[in-house]
C-alpha positions in Angstrom: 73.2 135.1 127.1 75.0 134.0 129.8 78.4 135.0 130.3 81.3 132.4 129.9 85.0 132.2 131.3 87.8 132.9 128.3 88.2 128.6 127.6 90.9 128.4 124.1 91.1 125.1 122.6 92.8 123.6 119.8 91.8 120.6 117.9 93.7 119.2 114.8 95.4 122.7 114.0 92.0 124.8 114.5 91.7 127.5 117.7 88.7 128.9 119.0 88.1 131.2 121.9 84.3 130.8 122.8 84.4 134.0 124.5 85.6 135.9 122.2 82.7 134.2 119.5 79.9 134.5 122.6 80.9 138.3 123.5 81.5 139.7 119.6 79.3 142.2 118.4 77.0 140.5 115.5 77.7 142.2 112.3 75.0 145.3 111.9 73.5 146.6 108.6 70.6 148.8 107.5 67.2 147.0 106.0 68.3 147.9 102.6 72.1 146.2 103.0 70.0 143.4 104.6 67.5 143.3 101.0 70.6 143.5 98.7 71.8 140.5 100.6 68.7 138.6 100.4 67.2 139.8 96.9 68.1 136.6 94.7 66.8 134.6 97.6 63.5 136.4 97.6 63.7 136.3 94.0 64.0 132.6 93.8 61.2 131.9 95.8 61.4 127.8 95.4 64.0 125.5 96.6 65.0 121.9 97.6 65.7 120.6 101.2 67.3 117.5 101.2 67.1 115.0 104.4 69.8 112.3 103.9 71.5 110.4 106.8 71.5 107.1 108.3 68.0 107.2 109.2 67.1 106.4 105.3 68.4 102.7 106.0 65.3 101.7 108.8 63.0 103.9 106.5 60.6 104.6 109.3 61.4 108.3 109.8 64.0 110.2 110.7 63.7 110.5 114.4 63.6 106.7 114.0 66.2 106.5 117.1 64.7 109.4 119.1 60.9 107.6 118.5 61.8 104.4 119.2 64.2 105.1 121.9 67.0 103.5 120.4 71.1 103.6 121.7 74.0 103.9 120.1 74.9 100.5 119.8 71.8 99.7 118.3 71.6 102.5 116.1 75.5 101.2 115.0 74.2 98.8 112.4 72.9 101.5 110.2 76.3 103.5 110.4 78.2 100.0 109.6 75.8 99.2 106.4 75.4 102.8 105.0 76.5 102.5 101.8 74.7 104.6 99.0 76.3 103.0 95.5 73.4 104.3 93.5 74.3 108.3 94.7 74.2 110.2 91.6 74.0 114.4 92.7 74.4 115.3 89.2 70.9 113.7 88.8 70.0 115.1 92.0 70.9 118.7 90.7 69.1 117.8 87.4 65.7 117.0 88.8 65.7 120.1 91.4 66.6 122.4 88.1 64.2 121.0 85.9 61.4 121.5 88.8 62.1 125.0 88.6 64.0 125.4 91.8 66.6 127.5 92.3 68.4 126.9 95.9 69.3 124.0 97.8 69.2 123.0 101.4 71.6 119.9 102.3 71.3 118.2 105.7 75.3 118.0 106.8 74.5 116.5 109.9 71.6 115.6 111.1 70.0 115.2 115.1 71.3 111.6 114.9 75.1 112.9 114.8 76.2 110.9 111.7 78.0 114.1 109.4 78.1 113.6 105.1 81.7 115.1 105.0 85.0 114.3 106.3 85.1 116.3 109.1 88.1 116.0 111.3 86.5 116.4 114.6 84.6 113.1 114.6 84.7 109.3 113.4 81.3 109.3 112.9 81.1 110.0 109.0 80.1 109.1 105.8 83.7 108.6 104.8 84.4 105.9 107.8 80.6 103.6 106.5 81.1 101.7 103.2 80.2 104.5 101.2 83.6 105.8 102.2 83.7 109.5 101.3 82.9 112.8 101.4 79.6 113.2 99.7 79.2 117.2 100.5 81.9 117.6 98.5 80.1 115.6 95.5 77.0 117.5 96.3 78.3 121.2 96.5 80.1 120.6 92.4 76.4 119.1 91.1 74.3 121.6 92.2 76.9 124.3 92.1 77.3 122.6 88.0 73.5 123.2 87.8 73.3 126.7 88.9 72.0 126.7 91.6 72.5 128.2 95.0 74.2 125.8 98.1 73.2 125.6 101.6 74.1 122.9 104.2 71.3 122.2 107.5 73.4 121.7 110.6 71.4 119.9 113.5 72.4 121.9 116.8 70.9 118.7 118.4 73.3 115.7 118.3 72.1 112.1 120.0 75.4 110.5 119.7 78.0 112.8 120.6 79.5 112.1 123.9 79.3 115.4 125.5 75.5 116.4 124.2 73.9 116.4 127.2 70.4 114.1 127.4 67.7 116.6 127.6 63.8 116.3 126.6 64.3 115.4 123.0 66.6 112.5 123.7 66.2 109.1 122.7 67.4 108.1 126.3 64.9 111.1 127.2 64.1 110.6 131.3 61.3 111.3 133.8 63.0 112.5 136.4 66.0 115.3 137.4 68.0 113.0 139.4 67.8 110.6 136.6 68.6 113.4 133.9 71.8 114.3 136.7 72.9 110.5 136.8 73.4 110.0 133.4 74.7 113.4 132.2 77.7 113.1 134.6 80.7 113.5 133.4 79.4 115.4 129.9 80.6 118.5 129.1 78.6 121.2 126.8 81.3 123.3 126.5 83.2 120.8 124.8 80.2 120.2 122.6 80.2 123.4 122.0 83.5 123.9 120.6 83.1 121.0 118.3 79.8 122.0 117.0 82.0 125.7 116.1 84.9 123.3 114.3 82.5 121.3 112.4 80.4 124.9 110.8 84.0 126.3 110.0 85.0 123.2 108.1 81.3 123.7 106.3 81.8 127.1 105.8 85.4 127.2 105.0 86.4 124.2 102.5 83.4 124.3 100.0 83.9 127.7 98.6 80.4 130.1 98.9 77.7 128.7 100.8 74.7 130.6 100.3 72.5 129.8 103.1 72.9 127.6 106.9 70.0 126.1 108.7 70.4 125.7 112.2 67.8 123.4 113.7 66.9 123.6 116.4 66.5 125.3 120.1 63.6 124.4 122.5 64.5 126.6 125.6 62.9 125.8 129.0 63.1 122.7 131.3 65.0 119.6 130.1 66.0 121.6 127.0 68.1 124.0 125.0 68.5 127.4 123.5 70.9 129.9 122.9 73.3 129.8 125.5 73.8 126.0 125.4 74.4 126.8 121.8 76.7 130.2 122.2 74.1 130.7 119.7 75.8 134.3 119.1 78.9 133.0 118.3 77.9 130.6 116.3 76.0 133.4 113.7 79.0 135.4 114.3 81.6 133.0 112.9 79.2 131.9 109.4 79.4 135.3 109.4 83.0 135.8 109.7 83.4 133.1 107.3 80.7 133.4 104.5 80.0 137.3 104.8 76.8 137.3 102.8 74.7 133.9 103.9 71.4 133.7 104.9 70.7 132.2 107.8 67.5 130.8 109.5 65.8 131.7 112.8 65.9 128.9 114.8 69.0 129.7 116.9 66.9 131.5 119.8 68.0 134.5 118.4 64.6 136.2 117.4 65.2 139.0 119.9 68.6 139.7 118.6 69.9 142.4 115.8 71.4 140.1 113.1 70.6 136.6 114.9 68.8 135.8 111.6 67.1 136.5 108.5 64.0 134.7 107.9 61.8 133.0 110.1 60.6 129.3 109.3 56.9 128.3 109.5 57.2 124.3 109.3 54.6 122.0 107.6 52.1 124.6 107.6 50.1 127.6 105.5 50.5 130.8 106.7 47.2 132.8 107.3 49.2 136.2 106.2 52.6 137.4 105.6 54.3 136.6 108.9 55.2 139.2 111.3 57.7 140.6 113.8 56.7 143.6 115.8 53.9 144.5 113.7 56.1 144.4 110.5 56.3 141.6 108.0 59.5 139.7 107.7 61.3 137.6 105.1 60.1 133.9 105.5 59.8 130.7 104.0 57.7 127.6 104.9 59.4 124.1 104.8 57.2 121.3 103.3 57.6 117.6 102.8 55.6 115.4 99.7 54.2 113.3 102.4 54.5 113.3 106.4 58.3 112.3 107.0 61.1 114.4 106.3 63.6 111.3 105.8 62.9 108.1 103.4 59.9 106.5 104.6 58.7 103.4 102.8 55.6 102.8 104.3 54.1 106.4 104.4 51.5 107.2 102.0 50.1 110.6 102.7 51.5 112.4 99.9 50.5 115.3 97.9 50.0 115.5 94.5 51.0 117.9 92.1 48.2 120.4 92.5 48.7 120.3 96.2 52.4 121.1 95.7 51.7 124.0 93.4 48.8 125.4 94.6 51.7 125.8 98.2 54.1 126.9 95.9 52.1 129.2 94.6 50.1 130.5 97.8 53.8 131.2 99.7 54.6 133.6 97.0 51.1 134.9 97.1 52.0 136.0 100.3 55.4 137.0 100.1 56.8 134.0 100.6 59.6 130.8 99.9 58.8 127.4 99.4 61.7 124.9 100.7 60.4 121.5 99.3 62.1 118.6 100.7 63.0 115.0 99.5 64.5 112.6 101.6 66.7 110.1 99.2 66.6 106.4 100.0 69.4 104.6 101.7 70.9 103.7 97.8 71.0 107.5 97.0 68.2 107.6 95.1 65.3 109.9 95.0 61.9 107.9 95.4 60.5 107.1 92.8 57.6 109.6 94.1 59.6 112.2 94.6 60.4 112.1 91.0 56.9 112.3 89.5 56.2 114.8 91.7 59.4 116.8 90.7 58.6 116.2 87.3 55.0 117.3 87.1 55.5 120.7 89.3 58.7 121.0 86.4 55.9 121.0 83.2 53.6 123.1 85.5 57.2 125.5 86.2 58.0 125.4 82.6 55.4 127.7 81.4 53.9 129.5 84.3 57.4 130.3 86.5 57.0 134.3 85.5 54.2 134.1 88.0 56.6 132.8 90.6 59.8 133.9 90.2 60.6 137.8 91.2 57.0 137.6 92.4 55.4 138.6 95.9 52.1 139.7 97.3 49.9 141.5 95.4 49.1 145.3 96.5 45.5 145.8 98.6 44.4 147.4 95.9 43.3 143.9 94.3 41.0 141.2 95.1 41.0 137.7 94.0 38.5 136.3 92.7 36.6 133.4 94.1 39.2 130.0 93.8 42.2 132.1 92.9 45.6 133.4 94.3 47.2 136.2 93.4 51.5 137.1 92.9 52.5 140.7 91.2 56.1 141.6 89.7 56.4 144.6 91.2 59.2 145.2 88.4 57.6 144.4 85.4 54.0 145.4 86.8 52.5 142.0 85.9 49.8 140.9 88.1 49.1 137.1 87.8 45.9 135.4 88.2 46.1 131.1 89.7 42.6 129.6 88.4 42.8 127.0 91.3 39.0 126.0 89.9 38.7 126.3 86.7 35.4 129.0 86.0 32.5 128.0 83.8 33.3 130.0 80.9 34.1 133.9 82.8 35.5 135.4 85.7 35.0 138.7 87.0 37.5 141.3 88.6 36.5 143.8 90.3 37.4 147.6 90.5 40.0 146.7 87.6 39.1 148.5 84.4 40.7 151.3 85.2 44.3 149.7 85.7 44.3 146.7 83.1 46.2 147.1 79.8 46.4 143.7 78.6 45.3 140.4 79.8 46.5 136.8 78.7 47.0 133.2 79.4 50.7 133.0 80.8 51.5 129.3 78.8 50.9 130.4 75.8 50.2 134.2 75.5 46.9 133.7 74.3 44.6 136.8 74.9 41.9 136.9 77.0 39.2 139.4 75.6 37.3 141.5 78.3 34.3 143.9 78.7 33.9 146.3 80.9 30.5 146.8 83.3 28.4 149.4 83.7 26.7 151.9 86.2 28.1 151.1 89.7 30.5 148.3 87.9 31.8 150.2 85.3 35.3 149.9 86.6 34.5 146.2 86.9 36.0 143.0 84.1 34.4 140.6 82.7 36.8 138.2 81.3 35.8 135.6 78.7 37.5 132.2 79.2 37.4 129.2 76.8 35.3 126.2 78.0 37.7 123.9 78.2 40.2 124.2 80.8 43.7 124.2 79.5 46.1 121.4 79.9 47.5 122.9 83.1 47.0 121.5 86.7 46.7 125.5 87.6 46.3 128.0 84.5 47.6 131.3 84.7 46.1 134.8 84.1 49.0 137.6 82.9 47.3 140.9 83.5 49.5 143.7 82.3 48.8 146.2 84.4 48.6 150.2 83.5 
């Protein structure tokens, strides 16, 4: 990073020395302090990201005003019609517990700039629109009510603040450097800076424990931004300083850096393994969306269904791995409608078969699925579990098993499943005798207790 002249500025009561933050030593700790911090995280293994800004009003997305290049002025009608009289997040909390989740992830602000809480530093928030106030506060008591953990996203990108510079993700994006030059003159980064550092202290400081902060996101190189436009260091260093035990997410341009982040963030995709870091796996978690937009989208119809949604739940944790689902509320402060039913059908599916996701990571080498399966192991209770993805005809084989199964059953209603063993050059091989007739899951699950 580069370095920075000492610059101490006070706005509305609050001082920060950006050097100081920039040039701080992030806070060290072994692998296991870093676990102890992390474990009911990678316990939980399922929670809710929530997209919600002023983008759910056009319903087209929410880089609506970076796609279709709009300004701030005509981006202003949302801001003056926001005004969400149907937001309920006790029911929001309510459906996320009842789907078996067990974290949240709230977007604060947003790339378009507009902020959920009153934040002192700008007038562009939810408490100045009709819906006129804070509604992080709102949020943090439901989900906190419900048990769960709380996390706020922060956009590092901001398209209507007057100091973010235009770069190559701007709405008012340009071709050329002398055109980038023209219109960034007169903005000032540092100043952005500094507010972007007032507005995380007000997050982290007036909501009481905030579990986990996504920053999103840097895109180093020409026309663009990464950690130094960010004072990405002292950013990390003051959640730190302010929530001691969060978990934060790796998309500060960081990766290279000792304590710049805790879990890396594969987006809208399936991992091929357990990701990696210098040949050593690393805590991550992949961030998924019902359909194709992360915001309400009316018109986009490419959505999962419910065995698509478990069969990713169930294939993170397979591989040692979170699932962050997302919904993206409509402009009234409801959940669509879709959402819902897909909420409520991975809750029956969570209901009776969430011992096979919870506590649970990759299985050991030592086991091969099956043909159409995935597998997930409590290391603690020494369960392994079995996901029929396609249901067999009747038996399934596992192989090199008899020596190291007690017990098997069906997980959603600890039904046994009888065996045989094979013989000759299978005789440490299963045979396991399934009824017919699939069960009345979208995915059944095999409980094998294990030796």
């Amino acid at each position: 990073m580069r370095s920075k002249p000492l610059i101490t500025i006070i706005l509305s009561g609050l001082l920060l020395t950006t050097s100081h933050l920039a040039t701080a030593q992030l806070p060290k700790e072994t692998e296991a302090q870093k676990a102890a911090r992390m474990q009911w995280w990678t316990e939980a293994r399922f929670g809710m990201f929530i997209h919600w800004g002023l983008y759910a009003l056009p319903a087209r997305h929410e880089w609506v005003k970076n796609r279709e290049r709009m300004t701030n002025a005509q981006y202003q009608k949302y801001f003056e019609l926001f005004n969400p009289d149907l937001y309920n997040p006790q029911a929001w909390a309510k459906m996320a517990k009842e789907a078996g989740m067990k974290y949240v992830v709230l977007t604060a602000k947003h790339h378009e700039g507009f902020c959920l809480w009153d934040s002192k530093f700008t007038d562009y928030k939810a408490t100045n629109t009709p819906a006129g106030k804070d509604l992080i506060k709102e949020y943090v008591e439901a989900f906190r009510a419900e048990g769960l953990k709380v996390g706020f996203y922060y956009s590092l990108i901001d398209w209507h603040h007057p100091d973010y510079t235009i770069d190559s993700r701007h709405p008012q994006r340009q071709e050329s450097d002398e055109e980038y030059e023209k219109l960034n003159k007169g903005k000032d980064m540092n100043r952005y800076r500094v507010y972007m550092k007032n507005q995380v202290r007000e997050l982290l400081a007036n909501y009481g424990e905030i579990s986990i902060i996504w920053f999103d996101f840097s895109f180093p190189g020409k026309n663009g931004k990464g950690r130094a436009d960010w004072d990405s260091e002292g950013l990390i260093k003051l959640a730190r300083s302010l929530q001691p035990g969060i978990i934060v997410d790796d998309r500060l341009d960081l990766r290279d850096v000792e304590g710049g982040w805790d879990f890396t963030t594969p987006e809208q995709v399936k991992v091929a393994k357990w990701p990696e870091v210098n040949g050593k796996r690393v805590p991550w978690e992949t961030c998924q969306t019902f359909s194709g937009s992360w915001g309400y989208y009316r018109d986009e119809y490419t959505w999962k269904s419910p065995a698509q949604l478990l069969e990713l739940l169930i294939e993170s944790v397979s591989k040692g791995g979170n699932l962050l689902l997302n919904v993206g509320p409509t402009a009234r402060g409801t959940f669509d409608h879709r959402a819902q039913e897909s909420l409520s059908a991975m809750g029956e599916w969570m209901e009776l078969n969430s011992r096979s996701v919870y506590n649970c990571t990759q299985a050991p080498d030592e086991f091969t699925a099956p043909a159409n399966t995935l597998l997930t192991f409590n290391p603690v209770t020494n369960r392994l579990y079995i996901h029929l993805l396609a249901y067999p005809m009747g038996r399934i084989n596992l192989e090199n098993m008899a020596d190291k199964v007690k017990y098997i059953q069906f997980l959603h209603d600890a039904s046994e499943i009888r065996y045989t063993t094979g013989s000759g050059e299978e005789a440490n091989n299963l045979s396991l005798q399934l009824p017919v007739q699939k069960p009345p899951l979208e995915i059944p699950v095999l409980e094998v207790y294990l030796k």
